[in-house]
KOLPA-58667 format. One line per field, with one value per atom (N, C-alpha, C): residue number from 0; residue in three letters; atom name; x, y, z. Coordinates in steps of 0.1 Angstrom, whole numbers, plus 2048, in hexadecimal, padded with zeros to 3 digits. Example, Ala and Ser with C-alpha at 12.3 -4.5 7.8 and 13.67 -1.06 7.14 Angstrom:
BEGIN
num 0 0 0 1 1 1
residuo ALA ALA ALA SER SER SER
atomo N CA C N CA C
east 884 87B 884 880 889 881
north 7C7 7D3 7DF 7EA 7F5 800
up 84E 84E 84E 847 847 84F
# end
This chain:
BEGIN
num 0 0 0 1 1 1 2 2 2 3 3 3 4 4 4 5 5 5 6 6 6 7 7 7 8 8 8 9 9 9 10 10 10 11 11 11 12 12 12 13 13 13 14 14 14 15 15 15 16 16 16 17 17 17 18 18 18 19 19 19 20 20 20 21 21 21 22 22 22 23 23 23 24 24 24 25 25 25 26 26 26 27 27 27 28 28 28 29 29 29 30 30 30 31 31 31 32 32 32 33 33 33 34 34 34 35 35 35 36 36 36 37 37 37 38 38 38 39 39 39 40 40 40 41 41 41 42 42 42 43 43 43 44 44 44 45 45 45 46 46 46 47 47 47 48 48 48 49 49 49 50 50 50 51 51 51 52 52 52 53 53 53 54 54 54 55 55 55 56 56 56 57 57 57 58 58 58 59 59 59 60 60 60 61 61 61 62 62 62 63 63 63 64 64 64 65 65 65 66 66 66 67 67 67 68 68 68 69 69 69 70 70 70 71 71 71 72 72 72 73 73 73 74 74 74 75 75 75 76 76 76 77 77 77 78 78 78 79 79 79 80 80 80 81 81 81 82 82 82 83 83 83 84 84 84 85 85 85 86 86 86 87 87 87 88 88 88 89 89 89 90 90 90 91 91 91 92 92 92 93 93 93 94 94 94 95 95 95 96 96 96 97 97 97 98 98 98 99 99 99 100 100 100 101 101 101 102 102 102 103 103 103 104 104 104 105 105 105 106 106 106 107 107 107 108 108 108 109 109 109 110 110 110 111 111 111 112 112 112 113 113 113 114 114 114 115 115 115 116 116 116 117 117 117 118 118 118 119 119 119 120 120 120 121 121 121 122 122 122 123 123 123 124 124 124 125 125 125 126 126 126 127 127 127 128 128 128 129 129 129 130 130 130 131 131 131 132 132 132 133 133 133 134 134 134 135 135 135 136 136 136 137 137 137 138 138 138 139 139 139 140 140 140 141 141 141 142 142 142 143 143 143 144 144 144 145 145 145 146 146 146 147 147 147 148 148 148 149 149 149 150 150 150 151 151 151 152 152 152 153 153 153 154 154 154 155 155 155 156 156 156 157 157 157 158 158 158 159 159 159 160 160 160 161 161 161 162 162 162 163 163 163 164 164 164 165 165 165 166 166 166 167 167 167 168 168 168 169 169 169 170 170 170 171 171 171 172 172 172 173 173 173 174 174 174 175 175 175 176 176 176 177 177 177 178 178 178 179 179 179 180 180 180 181 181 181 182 182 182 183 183 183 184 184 184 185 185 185 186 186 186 187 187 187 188 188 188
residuo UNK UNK UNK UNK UNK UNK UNK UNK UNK UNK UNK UNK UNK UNK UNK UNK UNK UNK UNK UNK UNK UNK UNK UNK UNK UNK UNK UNK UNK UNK UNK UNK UNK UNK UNK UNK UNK UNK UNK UNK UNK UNK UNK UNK UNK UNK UNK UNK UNK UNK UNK UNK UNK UNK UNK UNK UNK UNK UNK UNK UNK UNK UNK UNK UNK UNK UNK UNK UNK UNK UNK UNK UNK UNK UNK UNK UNK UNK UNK UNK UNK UNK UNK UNK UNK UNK UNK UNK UNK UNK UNK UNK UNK UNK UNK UNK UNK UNK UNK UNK UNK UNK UNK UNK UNK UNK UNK UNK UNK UNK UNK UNK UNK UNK UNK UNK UNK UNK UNK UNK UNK UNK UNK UNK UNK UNK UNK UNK UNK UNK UNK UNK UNK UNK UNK UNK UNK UNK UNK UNK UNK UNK UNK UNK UNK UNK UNK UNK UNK UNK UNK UNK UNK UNK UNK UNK UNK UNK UNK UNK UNK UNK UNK UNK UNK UNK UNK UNK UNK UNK UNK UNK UNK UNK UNK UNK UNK UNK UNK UNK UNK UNK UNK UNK UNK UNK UNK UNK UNK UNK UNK UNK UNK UNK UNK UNK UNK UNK UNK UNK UNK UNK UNK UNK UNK UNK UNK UNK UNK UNK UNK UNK UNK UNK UNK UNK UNK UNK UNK UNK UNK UNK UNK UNK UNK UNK UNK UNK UNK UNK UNK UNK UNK UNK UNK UNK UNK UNK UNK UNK UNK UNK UNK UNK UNK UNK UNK UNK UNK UNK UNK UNK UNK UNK UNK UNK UNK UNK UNK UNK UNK UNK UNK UNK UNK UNK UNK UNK UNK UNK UNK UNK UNK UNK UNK UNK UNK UNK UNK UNK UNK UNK UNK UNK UNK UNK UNK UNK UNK UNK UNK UNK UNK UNK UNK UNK UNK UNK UNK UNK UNK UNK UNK UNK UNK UNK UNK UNK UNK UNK UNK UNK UNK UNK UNK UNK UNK UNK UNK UNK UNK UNK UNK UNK UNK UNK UNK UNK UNK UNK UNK UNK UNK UNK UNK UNK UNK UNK UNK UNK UNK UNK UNK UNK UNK UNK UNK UNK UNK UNK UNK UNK UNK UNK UNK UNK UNK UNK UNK UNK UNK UNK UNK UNK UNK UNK UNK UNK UNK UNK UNK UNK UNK UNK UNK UNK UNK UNK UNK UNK UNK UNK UNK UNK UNK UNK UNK UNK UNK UNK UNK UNK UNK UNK UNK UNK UNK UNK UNK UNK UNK UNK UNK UNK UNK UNK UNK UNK UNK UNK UNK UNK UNK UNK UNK UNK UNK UNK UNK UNK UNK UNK UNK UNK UNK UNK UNK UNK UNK UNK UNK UNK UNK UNK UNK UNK UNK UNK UNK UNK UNK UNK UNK UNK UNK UNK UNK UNK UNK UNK UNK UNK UNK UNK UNK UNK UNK UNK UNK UNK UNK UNK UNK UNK UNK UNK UNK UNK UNK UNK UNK UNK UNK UNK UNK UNK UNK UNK UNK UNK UNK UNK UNK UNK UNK UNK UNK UNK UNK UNK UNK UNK UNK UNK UNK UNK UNK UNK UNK UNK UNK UNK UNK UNK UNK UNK UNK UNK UNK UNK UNK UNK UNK UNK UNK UNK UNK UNK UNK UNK UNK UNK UNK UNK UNK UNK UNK UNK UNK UNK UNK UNK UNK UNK UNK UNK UNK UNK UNK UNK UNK UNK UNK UNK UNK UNK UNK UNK UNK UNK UNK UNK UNK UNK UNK UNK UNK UNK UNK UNK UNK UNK UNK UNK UNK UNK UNK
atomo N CA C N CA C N CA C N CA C N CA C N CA C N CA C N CA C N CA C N CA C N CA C N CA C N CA C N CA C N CA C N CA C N CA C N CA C N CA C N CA C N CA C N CA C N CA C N CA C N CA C N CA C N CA C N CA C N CA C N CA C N CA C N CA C N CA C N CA C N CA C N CA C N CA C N CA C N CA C N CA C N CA C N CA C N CA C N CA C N CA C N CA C N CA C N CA C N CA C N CA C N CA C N CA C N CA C N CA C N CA C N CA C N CA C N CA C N CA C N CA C N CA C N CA C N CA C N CA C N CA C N CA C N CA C N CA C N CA C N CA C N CA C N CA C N CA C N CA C N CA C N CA C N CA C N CA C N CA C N CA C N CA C N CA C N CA C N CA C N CA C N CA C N CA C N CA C N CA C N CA C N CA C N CA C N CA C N CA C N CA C N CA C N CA C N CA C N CA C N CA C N CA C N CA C N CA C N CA C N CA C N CA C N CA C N CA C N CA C N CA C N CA C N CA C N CA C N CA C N CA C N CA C N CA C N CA C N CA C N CA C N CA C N CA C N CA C N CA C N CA C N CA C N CA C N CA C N CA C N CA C N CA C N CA C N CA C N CA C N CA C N CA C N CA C N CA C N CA C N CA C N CA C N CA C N CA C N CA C N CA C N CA C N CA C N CA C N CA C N CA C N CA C N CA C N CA C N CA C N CA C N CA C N CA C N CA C N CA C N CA C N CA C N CA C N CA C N CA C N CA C N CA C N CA C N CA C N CA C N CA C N CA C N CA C N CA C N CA C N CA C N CA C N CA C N CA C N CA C N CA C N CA C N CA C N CA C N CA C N CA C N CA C N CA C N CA C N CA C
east 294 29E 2A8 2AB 2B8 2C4 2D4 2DD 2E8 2EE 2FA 302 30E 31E 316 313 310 306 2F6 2EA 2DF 2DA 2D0 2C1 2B8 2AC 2A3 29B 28D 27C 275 266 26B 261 25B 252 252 24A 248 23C 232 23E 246 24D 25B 259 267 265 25A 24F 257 263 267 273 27C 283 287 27B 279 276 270 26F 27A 285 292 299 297 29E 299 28B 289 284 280 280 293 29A 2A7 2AB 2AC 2AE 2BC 2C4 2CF 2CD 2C3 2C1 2B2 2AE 29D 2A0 2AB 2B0 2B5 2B8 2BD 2B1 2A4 299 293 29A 294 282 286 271 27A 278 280 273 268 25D 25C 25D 259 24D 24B 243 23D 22E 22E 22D 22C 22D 223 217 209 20B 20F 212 21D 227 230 227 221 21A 211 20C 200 206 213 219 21E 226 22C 228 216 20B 209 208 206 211 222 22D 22E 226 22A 21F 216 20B 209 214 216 219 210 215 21A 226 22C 22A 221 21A 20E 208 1F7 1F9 202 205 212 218 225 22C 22D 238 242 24E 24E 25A 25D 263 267 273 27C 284 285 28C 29F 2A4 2B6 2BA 2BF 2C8 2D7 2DF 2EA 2EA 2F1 2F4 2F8 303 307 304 300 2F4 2EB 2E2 2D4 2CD 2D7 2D1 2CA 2BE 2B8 2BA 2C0 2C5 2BE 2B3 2A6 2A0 29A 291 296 293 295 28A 286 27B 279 26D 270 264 25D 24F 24F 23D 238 23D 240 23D 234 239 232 235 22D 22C 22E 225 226 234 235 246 254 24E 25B 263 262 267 261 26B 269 271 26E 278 27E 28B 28F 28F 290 294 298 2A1 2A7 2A8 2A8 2AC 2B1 2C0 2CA 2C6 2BD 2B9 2C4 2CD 2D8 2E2 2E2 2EF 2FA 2FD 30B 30E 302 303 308 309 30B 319 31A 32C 331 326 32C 32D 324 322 315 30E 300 2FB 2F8 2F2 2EF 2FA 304 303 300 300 2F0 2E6 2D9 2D3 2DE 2D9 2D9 2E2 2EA 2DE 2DA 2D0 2C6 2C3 2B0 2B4 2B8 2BF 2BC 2C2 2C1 2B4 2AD 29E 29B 297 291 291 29C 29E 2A0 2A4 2A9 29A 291 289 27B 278 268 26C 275 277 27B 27C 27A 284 285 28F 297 28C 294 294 29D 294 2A0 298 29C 29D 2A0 2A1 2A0 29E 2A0 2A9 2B2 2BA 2BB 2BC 2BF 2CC 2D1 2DF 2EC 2E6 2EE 2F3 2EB 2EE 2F6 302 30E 311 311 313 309 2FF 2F4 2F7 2FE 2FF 309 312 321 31A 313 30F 308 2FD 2F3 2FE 306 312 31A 320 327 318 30A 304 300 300 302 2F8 2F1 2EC 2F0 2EA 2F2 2EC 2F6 2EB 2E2 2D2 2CE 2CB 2CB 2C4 2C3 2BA 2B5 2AD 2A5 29E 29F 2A5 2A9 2A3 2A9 2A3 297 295 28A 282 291 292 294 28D 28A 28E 29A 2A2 2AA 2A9 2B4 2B2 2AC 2A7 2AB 2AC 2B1 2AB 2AB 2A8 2B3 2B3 2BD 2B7 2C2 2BE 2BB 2AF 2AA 2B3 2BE 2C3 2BD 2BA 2B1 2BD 2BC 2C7 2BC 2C2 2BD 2C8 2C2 2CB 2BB 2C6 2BD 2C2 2BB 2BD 2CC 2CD 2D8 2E5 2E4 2EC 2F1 2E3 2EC 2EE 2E8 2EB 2FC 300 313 318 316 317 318 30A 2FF 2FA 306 2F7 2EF 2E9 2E2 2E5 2E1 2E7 2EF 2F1 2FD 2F6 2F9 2F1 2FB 2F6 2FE 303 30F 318 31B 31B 324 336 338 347 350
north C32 C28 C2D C25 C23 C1B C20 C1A C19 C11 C0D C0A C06 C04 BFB BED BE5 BDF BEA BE4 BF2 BF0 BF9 BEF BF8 BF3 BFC BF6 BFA BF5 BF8 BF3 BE7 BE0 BD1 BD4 BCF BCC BBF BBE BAC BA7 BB3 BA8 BA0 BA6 B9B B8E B89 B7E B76 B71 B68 B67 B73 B74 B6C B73 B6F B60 B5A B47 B40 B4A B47 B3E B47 B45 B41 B42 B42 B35 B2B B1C B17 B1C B15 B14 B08 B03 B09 B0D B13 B22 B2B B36 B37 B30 B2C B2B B23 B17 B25 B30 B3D B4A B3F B49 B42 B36 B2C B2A B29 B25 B1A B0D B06 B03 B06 B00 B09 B02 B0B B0E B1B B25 B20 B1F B1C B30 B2E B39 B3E B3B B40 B49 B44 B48 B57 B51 B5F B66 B67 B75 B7C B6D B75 B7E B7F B86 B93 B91 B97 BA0 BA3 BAA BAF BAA BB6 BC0 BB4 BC3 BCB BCB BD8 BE0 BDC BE6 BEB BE7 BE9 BF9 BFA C0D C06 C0D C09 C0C C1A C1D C16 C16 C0D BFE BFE BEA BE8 BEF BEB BE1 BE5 BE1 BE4 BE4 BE8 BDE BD8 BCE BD2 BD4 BD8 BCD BD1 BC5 BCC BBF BC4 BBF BCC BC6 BCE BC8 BC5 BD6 BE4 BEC BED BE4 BEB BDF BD4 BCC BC9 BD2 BD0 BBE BB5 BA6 BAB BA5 B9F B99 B9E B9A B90 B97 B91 B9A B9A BA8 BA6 BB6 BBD BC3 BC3 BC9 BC8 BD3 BDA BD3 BCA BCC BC9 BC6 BC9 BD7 BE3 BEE BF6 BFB C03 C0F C16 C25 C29 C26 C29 C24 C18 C15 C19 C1F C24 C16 C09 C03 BF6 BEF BE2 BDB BCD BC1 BC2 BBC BBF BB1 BAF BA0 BA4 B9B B99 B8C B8A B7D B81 B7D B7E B6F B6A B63 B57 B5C B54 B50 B45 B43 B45 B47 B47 B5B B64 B6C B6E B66 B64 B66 B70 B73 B7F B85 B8F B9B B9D BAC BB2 BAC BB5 BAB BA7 BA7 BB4 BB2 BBE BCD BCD BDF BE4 BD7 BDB BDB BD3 BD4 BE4 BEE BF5 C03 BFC C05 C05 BFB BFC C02 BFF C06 C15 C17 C28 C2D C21 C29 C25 C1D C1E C25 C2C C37 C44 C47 C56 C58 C4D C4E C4F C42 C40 C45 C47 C50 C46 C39 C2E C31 C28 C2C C1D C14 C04 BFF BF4 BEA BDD BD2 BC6 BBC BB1 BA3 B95 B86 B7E B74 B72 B63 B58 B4D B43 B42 B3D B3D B32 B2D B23 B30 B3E B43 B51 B49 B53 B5C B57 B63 B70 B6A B77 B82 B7C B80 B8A B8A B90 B9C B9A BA2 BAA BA7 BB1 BB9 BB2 BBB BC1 BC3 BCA BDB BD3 BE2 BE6 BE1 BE9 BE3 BD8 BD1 BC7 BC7 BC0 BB6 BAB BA2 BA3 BA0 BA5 B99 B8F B86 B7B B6F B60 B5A B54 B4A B3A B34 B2A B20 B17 B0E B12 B1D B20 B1D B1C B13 B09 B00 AF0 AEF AEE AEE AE1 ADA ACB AC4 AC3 AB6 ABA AC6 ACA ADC ADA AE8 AF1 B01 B08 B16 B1E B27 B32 B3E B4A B54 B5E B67 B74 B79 B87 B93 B9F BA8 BB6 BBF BC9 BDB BE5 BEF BF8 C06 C11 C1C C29 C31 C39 C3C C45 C3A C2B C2A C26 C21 C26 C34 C3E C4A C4E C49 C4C C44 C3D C37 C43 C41 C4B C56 C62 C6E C76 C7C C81 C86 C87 C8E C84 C7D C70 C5F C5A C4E C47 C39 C2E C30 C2B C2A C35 C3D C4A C4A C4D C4F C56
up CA5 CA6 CB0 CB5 CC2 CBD CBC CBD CC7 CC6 CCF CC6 CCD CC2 CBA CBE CB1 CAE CB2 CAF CAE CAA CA6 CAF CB1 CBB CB3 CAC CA8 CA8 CA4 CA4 CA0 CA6 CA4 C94 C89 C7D C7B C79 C76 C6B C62 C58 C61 C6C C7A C75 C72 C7D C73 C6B C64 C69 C6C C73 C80 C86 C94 C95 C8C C89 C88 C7F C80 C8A C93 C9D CAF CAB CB8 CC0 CB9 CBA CBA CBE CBF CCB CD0 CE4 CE4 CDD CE5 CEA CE2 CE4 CF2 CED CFC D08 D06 D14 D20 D1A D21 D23 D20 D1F D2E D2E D39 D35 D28 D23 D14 D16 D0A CFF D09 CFA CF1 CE2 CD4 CD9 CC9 CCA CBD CB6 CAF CA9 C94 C8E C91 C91 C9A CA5 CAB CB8 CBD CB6 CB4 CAA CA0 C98 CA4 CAC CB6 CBF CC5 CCE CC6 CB6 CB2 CB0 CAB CA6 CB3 CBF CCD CD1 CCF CCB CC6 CB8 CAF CB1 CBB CC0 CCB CD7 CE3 CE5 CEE CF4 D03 D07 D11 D1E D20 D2D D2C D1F D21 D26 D1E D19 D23 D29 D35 D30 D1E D1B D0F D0E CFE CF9 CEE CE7 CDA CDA CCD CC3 CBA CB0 CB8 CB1 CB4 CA5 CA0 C92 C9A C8E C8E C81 C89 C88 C76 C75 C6A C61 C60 C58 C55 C61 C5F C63 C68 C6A C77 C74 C85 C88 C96 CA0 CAD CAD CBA CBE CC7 CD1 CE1 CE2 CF2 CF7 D05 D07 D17 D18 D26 D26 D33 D33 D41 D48 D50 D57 D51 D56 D5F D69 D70 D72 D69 D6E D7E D80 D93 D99 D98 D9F D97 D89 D7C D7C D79 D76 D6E D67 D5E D5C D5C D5A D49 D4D D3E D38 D2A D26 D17 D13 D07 D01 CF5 CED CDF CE0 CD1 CCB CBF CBA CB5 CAE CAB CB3 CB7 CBE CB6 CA9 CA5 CA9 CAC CAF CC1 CCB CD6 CD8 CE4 CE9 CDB CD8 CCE CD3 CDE CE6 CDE CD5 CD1 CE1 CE5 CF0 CFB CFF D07 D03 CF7 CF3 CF2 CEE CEE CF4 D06 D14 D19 D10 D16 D10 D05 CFE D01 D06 D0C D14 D1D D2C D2B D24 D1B D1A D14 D0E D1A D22 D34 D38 D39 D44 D3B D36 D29 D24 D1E D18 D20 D2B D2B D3E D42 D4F D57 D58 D63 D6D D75 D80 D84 D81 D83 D7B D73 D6D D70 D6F D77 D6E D6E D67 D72 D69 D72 D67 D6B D60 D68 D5C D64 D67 D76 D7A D6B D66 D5E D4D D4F D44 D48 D4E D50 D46 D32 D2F D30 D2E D2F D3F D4A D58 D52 D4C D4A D40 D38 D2E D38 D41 D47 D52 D59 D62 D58 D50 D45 D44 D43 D41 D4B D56 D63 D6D D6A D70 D7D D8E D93 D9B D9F DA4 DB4 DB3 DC0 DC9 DC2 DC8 DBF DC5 DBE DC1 DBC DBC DC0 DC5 DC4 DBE DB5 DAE DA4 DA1 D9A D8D D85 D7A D74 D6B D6B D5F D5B D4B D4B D40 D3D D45 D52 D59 D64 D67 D74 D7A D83 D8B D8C D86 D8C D91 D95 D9E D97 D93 D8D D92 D8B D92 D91 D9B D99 D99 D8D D8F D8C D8D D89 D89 D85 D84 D83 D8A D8B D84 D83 D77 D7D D8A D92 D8B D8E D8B D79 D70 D65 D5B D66 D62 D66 D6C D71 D5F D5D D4F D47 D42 D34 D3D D3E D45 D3B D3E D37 D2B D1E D14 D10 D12 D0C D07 CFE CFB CF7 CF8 CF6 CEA CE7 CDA CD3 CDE CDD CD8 CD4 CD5 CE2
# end
């Protein structure tokens, strides 16, 4: 297990998969995944069952639960995938399931913790993201962990009846090692 000030990051377990039903069919939480169609329960077990079995050099990818540090609630999942050994890098993505959990900073500190395990842990050297331009808080959250913006897509995304623009960011290990150097981990005092 991995923590930060206010989240803990551990294995994915098949018992999530009620959890994760919870919350993951809710368009306020999707609409920032820029994918709004449900998932049926089928469906998430079928993916859920490949997370908790994923090796992250084999499988180029790895996906963690996020609980809430000193309660134990799940929170949602984080995870590195399409990894490449040869280029040391992977796209990052996150989803905090609850909106009444949004603007709390578990976002923000379990950005700050994978980030940690990327580079502290599996060696990487980049890892990147893409949002959609309309989900400014998630932008502030990913610049807060050191992430910056590189670029866009224009119009990429087709959400509420309208096209917006995909922002591409990313951060490399030099620079969130000036952060967390070595010997030091998130939610340190």
């Amino acid at each position: 297990m991995y923590y930060g000030e206010k989240v803990k990051l551990r294995a994915l377990e098949m018992s999530d998969l009620d959890n994760i039903m919870k919350g993951w069919n809710n368009f306020e939480m999707r609409r920032f995944l820029a994918h709004a169609m449900p998932m049926s329960q089928n469906a998430e077990r079928e993916w859920l069952e490949r997370a908790t079995k994923a090796k992250p050099w084999q499988d180029g990818n790895i996906t963690l639960a996020v609980e809430d540090k000193k309660t134990a609630e799940f929170l949602g999942t984080v995870s590195l995938f399409d990894m490449s050994k040869q280029m040391q890098r992977a796209e990052f993505g996150i989803a905090i399931h609850n909106p009444e959990n949004f603007g709390k900073g578990y976002g923000t500190d379990a950005t700050k913790v994978m980030l940690w395990i990327g580079f502290q842990v599996l060696g990487l050297n980049s890892i990147y993201l893409y949002t959609a331009s309309y989900n400014v808080r998630g932008q502030k959250a990913y610049e807060k962990s050191g992430f910056k913006r590189i670029g866009e897509f224009r119009q990429a995304v087709f959400m509420e009846g309208q096209f917006h623009d995909l922002i591409a960011m990313d951060i490399l290990k030099d620079e969130f090692l000036e952060m967390y150097p070595p010997g030091r981990v998130v939610g340190e005092v």
